[in-house]
TIGU-868622 format. One line per 5 residues: number of its first residue (from 0); for each residue x, y, z of C-alpha. Coordinates in Angstrom, 3 decimals. Each point is the difference from the previous one (the first is absolute). Layout:
NUM	X Y Z; ... .
! end
This chain:
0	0.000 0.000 0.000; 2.958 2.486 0.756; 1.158 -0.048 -3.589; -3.241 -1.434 -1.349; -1.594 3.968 0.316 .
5	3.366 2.007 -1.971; 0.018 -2.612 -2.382; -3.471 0.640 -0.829; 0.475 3.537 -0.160; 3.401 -0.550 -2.211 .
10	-2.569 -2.118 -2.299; -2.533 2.705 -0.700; 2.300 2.994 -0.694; 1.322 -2.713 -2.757; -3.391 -0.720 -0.702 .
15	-0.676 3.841 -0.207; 2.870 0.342 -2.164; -0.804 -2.597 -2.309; -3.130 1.687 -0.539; 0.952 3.536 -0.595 .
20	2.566 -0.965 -2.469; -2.794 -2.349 -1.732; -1.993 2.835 -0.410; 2.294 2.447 -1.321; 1.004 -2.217 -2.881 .
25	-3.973 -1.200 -0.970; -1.018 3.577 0.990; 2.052 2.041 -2.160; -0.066 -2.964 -3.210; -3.671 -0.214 0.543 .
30	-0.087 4.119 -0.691; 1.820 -0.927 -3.181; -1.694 -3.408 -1.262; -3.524 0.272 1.895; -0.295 -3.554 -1.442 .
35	3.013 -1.857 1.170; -0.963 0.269 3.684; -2.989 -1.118 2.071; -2.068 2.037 2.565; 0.807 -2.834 2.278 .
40	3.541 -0.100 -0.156; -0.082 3.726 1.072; -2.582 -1.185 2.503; 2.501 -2.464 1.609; 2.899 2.140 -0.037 .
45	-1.672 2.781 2.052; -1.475 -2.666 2.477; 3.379 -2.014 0.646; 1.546 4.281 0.852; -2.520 0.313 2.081 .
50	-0.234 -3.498 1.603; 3.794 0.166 0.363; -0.207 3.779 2.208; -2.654 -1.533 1.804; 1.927 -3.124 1.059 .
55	3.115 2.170 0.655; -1.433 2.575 1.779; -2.201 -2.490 1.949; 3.148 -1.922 0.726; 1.511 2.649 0.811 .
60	-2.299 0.953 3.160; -0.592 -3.663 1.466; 3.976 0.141 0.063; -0.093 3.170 2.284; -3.610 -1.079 2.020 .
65	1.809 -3.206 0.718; 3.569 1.190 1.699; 1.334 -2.014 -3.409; 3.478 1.393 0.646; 1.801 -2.374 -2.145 .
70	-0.950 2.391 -2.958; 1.824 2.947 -0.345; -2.293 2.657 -0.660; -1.756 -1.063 3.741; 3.751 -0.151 1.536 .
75	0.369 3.829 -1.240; -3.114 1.642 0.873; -2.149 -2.208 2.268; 0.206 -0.521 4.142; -1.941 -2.258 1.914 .
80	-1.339 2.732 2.066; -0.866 2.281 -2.988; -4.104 0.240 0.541; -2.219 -1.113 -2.516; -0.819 3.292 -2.173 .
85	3.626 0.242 -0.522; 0.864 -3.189 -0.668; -2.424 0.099 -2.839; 0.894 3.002 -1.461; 3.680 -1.137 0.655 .
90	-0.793 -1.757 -3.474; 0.468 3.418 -1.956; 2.238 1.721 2.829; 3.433 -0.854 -1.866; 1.281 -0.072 -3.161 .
95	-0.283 -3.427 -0.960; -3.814 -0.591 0.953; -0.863 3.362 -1.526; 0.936 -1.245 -3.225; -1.902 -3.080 0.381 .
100	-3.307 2.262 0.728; 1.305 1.934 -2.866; -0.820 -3.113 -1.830; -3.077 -0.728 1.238; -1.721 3.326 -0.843 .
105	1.827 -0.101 -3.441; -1.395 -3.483 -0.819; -3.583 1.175 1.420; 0.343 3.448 -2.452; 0.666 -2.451 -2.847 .
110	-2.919 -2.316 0.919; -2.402 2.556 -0.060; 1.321 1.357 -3.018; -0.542 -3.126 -2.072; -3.681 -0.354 1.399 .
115	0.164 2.991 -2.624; 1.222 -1.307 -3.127; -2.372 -2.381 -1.295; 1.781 -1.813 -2.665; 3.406 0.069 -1.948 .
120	-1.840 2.030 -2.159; 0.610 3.141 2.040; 3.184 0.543 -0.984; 0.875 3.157 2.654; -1.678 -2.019 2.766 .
125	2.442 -2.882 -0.681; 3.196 2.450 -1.163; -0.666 1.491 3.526; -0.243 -3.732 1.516; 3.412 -0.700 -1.230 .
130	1.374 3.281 1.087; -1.226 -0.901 3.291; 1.348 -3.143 0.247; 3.589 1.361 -1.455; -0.124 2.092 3.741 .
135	-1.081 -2.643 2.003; 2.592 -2.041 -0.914; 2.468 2.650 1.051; -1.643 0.521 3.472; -0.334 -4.164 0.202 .
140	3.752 -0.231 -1.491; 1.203 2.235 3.382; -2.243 -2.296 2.632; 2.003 -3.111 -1.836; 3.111 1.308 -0.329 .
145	1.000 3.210 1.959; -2.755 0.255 2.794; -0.590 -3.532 0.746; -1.739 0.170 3.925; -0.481 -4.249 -0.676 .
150	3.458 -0.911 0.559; 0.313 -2.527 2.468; 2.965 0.727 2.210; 2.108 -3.237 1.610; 0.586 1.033 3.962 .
155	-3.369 2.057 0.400; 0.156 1.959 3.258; -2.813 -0.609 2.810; -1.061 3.432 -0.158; 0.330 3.050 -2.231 .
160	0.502 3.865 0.586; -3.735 0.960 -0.733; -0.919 2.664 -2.512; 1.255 3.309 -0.241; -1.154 1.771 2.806 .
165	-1.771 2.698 -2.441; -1.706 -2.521 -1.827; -1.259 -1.195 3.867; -1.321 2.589 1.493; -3.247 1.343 -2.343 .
170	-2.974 -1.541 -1.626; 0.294 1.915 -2.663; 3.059 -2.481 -1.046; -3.037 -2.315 -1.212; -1.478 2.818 -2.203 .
175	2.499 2.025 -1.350; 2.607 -1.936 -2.141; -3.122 -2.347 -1.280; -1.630 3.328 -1.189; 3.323 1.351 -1.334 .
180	0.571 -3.489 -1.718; -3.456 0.075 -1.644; 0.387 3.358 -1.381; 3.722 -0.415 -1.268; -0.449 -3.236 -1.384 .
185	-3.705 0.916 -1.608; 1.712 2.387 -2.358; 1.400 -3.030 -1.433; -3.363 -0.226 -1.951; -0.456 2.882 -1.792 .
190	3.921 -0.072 -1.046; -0.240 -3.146 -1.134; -3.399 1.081 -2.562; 2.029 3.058 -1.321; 3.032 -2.038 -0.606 .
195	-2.215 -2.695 -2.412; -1.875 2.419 -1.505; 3.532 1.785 -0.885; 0.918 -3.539 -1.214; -3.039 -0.014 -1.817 .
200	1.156 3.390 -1.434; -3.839 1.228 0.892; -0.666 3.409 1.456; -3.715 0.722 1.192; -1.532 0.054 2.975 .
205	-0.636 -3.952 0.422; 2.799 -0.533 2.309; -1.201 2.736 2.522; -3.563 -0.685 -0.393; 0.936 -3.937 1.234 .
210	2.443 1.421 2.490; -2.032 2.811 1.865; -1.287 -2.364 2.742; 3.984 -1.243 1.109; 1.071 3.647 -0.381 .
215	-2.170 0.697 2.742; -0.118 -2.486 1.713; 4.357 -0.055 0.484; -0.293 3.838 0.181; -2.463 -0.117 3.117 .
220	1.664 -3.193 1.472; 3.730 2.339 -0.140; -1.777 2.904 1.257; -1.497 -1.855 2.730; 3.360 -1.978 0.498 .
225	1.772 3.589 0.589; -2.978 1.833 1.667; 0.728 -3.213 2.822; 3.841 0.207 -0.265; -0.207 3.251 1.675 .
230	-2.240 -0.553 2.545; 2.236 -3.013 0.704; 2.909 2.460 0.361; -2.154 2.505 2.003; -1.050 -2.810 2.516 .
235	3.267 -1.752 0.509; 3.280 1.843 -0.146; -0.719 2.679 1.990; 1.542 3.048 -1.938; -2.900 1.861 -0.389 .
240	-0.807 -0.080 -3.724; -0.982 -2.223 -2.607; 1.902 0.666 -2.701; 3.378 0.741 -0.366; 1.235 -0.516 -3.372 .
245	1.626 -3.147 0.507; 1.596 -1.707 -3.477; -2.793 -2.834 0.457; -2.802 2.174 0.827; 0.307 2.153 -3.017 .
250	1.035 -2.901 -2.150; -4.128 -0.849 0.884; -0.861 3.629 -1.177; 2.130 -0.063 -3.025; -2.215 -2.558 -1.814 .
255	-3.221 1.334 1.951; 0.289 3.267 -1.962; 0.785 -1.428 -3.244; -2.915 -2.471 0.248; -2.507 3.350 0.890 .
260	1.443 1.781 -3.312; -0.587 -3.363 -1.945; -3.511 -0.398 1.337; -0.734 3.483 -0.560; 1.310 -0.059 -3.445 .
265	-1.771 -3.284 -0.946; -3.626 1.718 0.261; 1.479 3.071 -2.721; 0.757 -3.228 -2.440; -2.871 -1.860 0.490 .
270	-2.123 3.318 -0.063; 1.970 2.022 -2.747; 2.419 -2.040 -1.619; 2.769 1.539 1.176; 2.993 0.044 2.372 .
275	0.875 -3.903 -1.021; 3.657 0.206 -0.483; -0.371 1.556 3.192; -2.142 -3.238 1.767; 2.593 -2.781 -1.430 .
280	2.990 2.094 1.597; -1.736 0.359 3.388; -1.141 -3.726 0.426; 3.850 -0.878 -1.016; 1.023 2.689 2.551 .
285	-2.243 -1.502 2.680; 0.841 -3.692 -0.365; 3.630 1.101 0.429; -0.268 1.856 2.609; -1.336 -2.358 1.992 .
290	2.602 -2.264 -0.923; 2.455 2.250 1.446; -1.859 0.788 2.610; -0.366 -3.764 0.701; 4.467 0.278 -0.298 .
295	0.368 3.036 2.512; -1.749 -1.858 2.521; 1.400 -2.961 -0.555; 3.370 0.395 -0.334; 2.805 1.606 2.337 .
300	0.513 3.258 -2.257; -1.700 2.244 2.127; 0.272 0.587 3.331; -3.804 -0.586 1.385; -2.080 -0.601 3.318 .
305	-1.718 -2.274 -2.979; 3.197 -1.987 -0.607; -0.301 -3.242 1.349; 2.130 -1.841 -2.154; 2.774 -0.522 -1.600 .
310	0.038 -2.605 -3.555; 1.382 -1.052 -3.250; -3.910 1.393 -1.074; 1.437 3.160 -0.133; 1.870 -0.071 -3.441 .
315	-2.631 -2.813 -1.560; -2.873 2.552 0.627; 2.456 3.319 -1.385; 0.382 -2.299 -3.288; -3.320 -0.708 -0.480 .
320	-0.685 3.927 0.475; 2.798 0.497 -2.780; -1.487 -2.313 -1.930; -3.760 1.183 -0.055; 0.960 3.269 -0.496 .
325	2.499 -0.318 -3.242; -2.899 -2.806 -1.417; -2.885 1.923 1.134; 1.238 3.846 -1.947; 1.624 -2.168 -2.477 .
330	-3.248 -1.130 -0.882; -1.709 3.329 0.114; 2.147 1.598 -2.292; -0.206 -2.942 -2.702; -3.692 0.542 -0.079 .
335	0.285 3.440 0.582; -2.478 0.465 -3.216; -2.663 -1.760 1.785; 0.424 1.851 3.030; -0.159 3.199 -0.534 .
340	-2.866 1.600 0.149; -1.897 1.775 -2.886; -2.059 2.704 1.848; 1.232 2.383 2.264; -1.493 2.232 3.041 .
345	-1.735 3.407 -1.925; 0.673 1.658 2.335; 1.600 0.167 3.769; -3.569 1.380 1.297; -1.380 -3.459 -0.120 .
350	-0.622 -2.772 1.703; 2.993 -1.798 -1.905; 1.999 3.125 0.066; -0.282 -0.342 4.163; 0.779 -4.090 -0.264 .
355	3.133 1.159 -1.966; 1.451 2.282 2.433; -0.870 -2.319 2.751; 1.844 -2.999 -1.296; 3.303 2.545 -0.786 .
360	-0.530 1.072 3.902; -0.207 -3.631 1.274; 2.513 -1.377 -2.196; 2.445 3.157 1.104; -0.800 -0.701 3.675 .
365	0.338 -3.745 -0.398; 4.086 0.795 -2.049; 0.214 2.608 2.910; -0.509 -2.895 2.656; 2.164 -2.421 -1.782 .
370	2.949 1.868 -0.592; 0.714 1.384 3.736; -0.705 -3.876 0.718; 2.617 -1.626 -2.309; 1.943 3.062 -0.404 .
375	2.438 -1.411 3.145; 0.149 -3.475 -1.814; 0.925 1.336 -3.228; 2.585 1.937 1.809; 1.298 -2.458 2.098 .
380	0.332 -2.656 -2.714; 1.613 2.180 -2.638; 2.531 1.781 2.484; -0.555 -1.801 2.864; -0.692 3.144 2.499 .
385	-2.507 -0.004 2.365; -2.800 2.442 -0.371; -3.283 0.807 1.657; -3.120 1.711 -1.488; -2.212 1.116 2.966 .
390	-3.635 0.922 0.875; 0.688 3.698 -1.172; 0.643 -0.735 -3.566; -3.533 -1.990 0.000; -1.541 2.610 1.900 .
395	1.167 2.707 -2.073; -0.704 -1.809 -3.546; -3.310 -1.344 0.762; -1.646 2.629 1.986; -0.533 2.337 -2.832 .
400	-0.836 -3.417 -2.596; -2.389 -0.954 2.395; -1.580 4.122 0.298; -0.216 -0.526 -3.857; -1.459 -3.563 -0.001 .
405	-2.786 0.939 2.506; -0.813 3.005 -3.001; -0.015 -2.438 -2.610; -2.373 -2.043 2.211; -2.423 2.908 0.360 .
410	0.206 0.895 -3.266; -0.535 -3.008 -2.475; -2.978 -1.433 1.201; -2.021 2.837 -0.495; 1.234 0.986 -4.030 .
415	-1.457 -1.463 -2.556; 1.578 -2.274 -2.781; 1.456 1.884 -3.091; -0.489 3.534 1.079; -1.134 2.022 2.877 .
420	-0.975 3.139 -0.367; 1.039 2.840 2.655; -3.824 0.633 0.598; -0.610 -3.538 0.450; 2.863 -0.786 2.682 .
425	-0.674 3.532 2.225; -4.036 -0.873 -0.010; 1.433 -3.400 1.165; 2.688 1.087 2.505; -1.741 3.128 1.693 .
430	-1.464 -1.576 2.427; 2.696 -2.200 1.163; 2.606 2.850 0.004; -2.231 2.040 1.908; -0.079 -2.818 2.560 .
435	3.620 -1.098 -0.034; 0.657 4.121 0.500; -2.488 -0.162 3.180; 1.719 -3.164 1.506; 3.230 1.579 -0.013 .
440	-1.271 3.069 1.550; -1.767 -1.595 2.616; 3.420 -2.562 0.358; 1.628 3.517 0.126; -2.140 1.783 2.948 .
445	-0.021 -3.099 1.893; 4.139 1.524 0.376; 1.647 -2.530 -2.590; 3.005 1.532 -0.919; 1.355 -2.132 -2.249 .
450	-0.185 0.675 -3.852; 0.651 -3.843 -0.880; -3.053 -0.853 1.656; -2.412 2.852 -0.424; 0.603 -1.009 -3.933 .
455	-0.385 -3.588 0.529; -3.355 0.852 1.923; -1.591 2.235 -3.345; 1.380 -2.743 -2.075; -1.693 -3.085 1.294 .
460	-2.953 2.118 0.718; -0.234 0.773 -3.510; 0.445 -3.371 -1.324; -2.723 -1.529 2.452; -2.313 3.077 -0.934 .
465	0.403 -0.896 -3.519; -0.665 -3.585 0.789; -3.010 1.016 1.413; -1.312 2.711 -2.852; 0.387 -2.870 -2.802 .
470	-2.211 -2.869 2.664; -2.581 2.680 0.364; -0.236 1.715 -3.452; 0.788 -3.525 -1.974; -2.633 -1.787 1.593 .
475	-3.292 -1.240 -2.249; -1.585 0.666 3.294; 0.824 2.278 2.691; -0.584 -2.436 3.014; 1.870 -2.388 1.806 .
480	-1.472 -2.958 -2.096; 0.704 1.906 -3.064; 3.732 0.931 1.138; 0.750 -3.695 0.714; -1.401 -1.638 -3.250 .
485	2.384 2.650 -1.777; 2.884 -1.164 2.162; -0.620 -3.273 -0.675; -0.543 0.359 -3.604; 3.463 1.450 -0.327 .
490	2.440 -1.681 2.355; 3.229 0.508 -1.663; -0.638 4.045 -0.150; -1.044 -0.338 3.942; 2.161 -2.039 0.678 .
495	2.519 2.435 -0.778; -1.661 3.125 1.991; -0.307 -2.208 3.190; 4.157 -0.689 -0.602; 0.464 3.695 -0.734 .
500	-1.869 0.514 3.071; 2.220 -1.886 1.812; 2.986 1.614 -1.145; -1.129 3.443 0.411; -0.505 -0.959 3.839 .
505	3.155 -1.679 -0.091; 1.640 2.670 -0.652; -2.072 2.686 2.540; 1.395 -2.706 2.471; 3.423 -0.308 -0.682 .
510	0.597 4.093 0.050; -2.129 0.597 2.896; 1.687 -2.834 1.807; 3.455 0.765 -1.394; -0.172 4.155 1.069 .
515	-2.077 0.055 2.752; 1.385 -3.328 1.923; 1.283 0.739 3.747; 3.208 -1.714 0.744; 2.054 -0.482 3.387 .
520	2.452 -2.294 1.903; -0.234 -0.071 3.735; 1.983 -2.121 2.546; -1.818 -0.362 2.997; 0.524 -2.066 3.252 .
525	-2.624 -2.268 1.404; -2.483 2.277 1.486; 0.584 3.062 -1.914; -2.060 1.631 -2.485; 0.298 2.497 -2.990 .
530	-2.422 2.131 -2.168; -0.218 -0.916 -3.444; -2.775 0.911 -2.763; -2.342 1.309 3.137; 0.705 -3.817 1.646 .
535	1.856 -0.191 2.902; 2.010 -3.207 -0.749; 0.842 -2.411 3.357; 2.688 -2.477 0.213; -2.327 -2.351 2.525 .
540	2.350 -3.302 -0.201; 1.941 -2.857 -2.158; -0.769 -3.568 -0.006; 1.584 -3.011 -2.097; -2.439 -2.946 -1.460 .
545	1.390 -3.368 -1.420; -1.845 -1.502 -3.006; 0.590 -2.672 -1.319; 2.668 1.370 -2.870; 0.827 3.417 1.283 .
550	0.341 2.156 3.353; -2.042 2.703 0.059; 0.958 3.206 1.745; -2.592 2.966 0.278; -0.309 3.655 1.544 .
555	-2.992 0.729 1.621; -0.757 3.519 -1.208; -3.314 1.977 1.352; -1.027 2.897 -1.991; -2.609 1.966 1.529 .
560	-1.817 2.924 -1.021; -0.557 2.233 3.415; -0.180 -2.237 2.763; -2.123 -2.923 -2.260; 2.166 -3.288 -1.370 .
565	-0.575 0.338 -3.884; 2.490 -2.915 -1.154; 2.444 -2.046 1.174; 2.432 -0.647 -2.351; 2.342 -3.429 -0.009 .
570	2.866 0.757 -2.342; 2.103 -3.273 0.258; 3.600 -1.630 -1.016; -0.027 -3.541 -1.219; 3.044 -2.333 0.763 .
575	-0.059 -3.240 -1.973; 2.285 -3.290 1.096; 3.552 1.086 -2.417; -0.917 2.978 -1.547; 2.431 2.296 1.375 .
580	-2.005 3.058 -0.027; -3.596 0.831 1.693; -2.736 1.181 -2.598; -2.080 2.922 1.219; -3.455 0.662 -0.258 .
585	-2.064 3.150 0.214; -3.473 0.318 1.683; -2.208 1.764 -2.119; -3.162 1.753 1.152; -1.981 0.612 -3.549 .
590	-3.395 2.231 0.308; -1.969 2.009 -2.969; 1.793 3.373 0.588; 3.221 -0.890 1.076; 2.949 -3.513 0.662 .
595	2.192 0.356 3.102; 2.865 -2.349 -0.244; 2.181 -0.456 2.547; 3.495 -1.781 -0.592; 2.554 -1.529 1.810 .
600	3.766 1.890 -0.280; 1.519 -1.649 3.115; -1.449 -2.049 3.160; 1.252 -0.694 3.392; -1.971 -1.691 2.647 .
605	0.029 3.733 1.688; 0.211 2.259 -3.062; -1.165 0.270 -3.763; 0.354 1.959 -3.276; -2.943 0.828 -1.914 .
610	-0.464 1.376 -3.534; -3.520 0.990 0.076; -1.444 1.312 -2.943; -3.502 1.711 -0.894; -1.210 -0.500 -3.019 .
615	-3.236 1.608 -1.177; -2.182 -2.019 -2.276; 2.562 -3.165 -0.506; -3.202 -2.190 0.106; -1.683 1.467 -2.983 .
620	2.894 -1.069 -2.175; -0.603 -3.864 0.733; -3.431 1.421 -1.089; 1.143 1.541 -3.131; 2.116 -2.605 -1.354 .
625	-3.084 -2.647 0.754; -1.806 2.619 -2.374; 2.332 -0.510 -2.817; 0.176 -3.569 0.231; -3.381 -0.198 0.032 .
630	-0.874 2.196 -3.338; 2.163 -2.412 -1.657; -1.745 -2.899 0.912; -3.809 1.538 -0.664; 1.546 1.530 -3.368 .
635	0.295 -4.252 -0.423; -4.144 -0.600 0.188; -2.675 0.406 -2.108; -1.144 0.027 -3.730; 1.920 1.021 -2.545 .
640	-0.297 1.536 -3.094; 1.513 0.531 -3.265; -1.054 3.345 -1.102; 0.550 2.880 2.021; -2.273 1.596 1.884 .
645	-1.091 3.928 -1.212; -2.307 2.239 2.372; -0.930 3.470 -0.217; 2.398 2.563 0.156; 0.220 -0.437 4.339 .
650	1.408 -3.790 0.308; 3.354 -0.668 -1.939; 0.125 -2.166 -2.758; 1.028 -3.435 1.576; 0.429 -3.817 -1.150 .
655	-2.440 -1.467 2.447; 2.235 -3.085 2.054; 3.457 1.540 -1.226; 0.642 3.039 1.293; 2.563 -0.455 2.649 .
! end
């Protein structure tokens, strides 16, 4: 039984392998010779990838729920006193296992993709098959042969070191990396459709039209994914922020903007015809990035509270970046004839005039992001000195992208396709500017000095204002009933407004909790109080818990408003059996108006250091970024149709189901 469970999971990455290689060969000959392959052989060359992920990754987690310690992946990662949560999630908590659930969503994308393609007949459905199965073979190919958690090791130890003690500590360690996985490995999909169709040397709007429902699908999955990565990083290591600009954090946003340009700019080719050279460059540009995404966090280049790991990965996953990249423009330019569009925008006062300036402002933020984060590779490697780009070359880059991104966002959905008129777009905008000018008045009585967020404030007021205008004034019916069939009827557009929504309060969040945050470290004895925020903050005691894989060690800290307790906060430190360092955790009290988080600097039995931090807000960001998630998944609902939609001269012109 001890080697019965690794050599079962050794069996089905083979099996998985097998498969995917299988399938790329019948895939892309069937695109060629519809004739010379069966439906079924496709049929069986999906099922043995998928049965194969599901065998290793079910291997895979008996191994660790069982204390099998004679395979190495459980030796590496997995203690007997681990609880249960985390030795689940241990599965995906390391390299190795993470590219065995890498499989497993890969081979369930392709699965669901072939429920799709009827017959051998549909030559892009079986092109995009084979292109599928050329990148599961890679991701199969690493489990076998450079990530390989199934090897069975000859003197296994009674006991292992546990997981890493971040990776221990949070439930969110069960939700995050899935989420990130299914998002990153979900753009697979629509890459693999615009690479056949380029095979197929076919422009059109085929591809996307098959494609829309992955797109948003991965899209909201990866926002979700990164929406969760920073809470995670909020909750758990104590610094006060969620977001720091960490190489592996932004090499998640690098591919999350791309993706938005590419979904935006799939609704102007499916709507107008245009922008397509445009579309096959972004879903390239995606796919890729998430490859090297996938090879930032997986490798030792950067220096990372996400590094985990260190494996011969690394340089397999940079060559198969090379490679898609040089194949993937390669192939663009050799049917650059078919790709380039024959229409373009009549003007920039239109609805595809604002798409276009969008995508250039997402794609310029998204170069922005990945040059400061490979910019001290590229140096390192070619001269080999050490350099650091920081948080104020973000700051100072994206701040004013992001001012002119929230613009965009209030502009676009309210012009018109072709041509808007300046009549048209001030009868349209007057009443939102006039509110967006009164909530930064009132933002400005109420003694906010700050011109950062006073503009922030009239900007997301004006983009939920005009959010509001076009439900009331586009609806066949001016009632709730008659609001909610139109929102229904046409997901995709409302889709997108509830995302924009969620951006524009995103953003009011992240300035008002960014300028008008209270900060302060106190050291107090036990007994003794200090004033912070209107608190008074009490160091009431220390006491030490053993658990089963860890020794917990908390501060009792009363805050009291007046003479009343309000909270008692329990920031702790965690000490695990031969991890040399403890791992701190903050207590955070969240309400609607405001977070106080109180964090551990130092603690004696008879003194502590606290960073305590006010934060106005925080909670409505966990709040916004559920709102963006969630417009991409309603945007997924509903009929569709293949004619636009045209109203009278108050609702834009929209394609019902596709406008993102």
């Amino acid at each position: 039984m001890t080697t019965a469970v690794p050599a079962a999971g050794w069996a089905g990455a083979l099996l998985g392998l097998a498969g995917s290689i299988v399938l790329a060969v019948l895939g892309l000959r069937a695109q060629r010779r519809p004739g010379a392959v069966r439906h079924q052989q496709l049929r069986a060359a999906v099922w043995c990838m998928l049965g194969g992920a599901v065998l290793a990754m079910t291997a895979l987690e008996v191994a660790l729920l069982t204390d099998n310690f004679a395979m190495s992946y459980v030796a590496e990662t997995h203690s007997r006193a681990t609880p249960l949560l985390f030795t689940i999630t241990s599965a995906w908590a390391a390299l190795d296992g993470s590219m065995v659930l890498w499989t497993l969503i890969l081979a369930g994308y392709t699965a669901v993709v072939l429920r799709q393609v009827p017959g051998t007949d549909d030559r892009l459905g079986t092109g995009a098959l084979g292109v599928l199965g050329l990148v599961a073979a890679f991701f199969f190919g690493t489990v076998v042969l450079a990530a390989n958690p199934f090897e069975i090791l000859a003197n296994p130890p009674a006991d292992g070191p546990g997981p890493n003690p971040i990776l221990a500590d949070h439930i969110m360690v069960a939700l995050h990396p899935p989420m990130l996985y299914l998002g990153y490995v979900g753009f697979t999909v629509p890459f693999a459709f615009a690479m056949s169709a380029l095979l197929l040397r076919e422009g059109g709007v085929e591809w996307l039209r098959r494609t829309r429902r992955a797109n948003l699908v991965a899209w909201s999955f990866l926002t979700g994914g990164l929406v969760l990565g920073a809470w995670w990083a909020y909750e758990v290591l104590g610094w006060g922020g969620y977001w720091a600009w960490d190489p592996v954090e932004n090499a998640a946003l690098i591919p999350w903007l791309v993706a938005t340009a590419f979904i935006h700019s799939s609704v102007v080719q499916v709507r107008r015809g245009m922008l397509q050279a445009w579309n096959f460059v972004l879903v390239l540009a995606t796919f890729a990035l998430t490859i090297l995404g996938t090879f930032l966090t997986r490798s030792s280049v950067v220096v990372s509270v996400h590094s985990f790991s260190q494996s011969p990965i690394g340089p397999a996953l940079l060559a198969f970046f090379v490679l898609v990249v040089v194949a993937g423009f390669t192939l663009i330019v050799l049917r650059a004839e078919r790709v380039a569009s024959l229409s373009r925008p009549e003007s920039l006062a239109s609805r595809e005039g604002a798409f276009l300036v969008n995508n250039l402002l997402l794609s310029l933020l998204a170069f922005v992001v990945l040059l400061g984060t490979t910019y001290p590779i590229l140096v390192e490697a070619v001269v080999g000195q050490q350099v650091s780009v920081g948080r104020p070359f973000f700051d100072r880059m994206a701040v004013p992208l992001g001012f002119a991104l929230l613009l965009a966002m209030g502009i676009g959905p309210v012009t018109p396709y072709r041509r808007a008129s300046g009549t048209l777009l001030w009868e349209r905008m007057r009443g939102p500017l006039l509110a967006a000018s009164a909530a930064a008045a009132a933002v400005t009585l109420a003694g906010v000095r700050s011109p950062g967020v006073v503009a922030v404030v009239g900007i997301a007021t004006w983009i939920a204002a005009s959010t509001l205008r076009q439900l009331v004034v586009g609806a066949p019916a001016r009632t709730p009933a008659g609001v909610l069939r139109m929102v229904r009827g046409q997901r995709g557009f409302w889709g997108g407004q509830l995302a924009h929504l969620g951006v524009a309060l995103a953003a009011v969040v992240i300035a008002v909790s960014g300028d008008l945050a209270e900060r302060a470290t106190v050291t107090l004895d036990r007994g003794q109080s200090a004033g912070f925020a209107g608190y008074t903050v009490t160091f009431e005691r220390s006491e030490q818990h053993q658990q089963p894989d860890r020794l917990v060690t908390d501060a009792h800290i009363v805050l009291r408003s007046g003479t009343d307790v309000v909270r008692v906060a329990e920031p702790r430190l965690n000490s695990f059996p031969g991890r040399p360092q403890a791992v701190g955790n903050p207590s955070v009290w969240s309400a609607l108006g405001q977070d106080v988080y109180v964090a551990l600097g130092s603690l004696d039995p008879e003194r502590v250091t606290l960073n305590l931090y006010r934060f106005p807000l925080m909670v409505w960001l966990w709040v916004a970024g559920g709102l963006v998630a969630a417009g991409g998944f309603w945007a997924l609902g509903g009929p569709r149709r293949r004619t636009p939609v045209e109203t009278s001269g108050e609702q834009p012109l929209e394609k019902v189901g596709s406008d993102g």
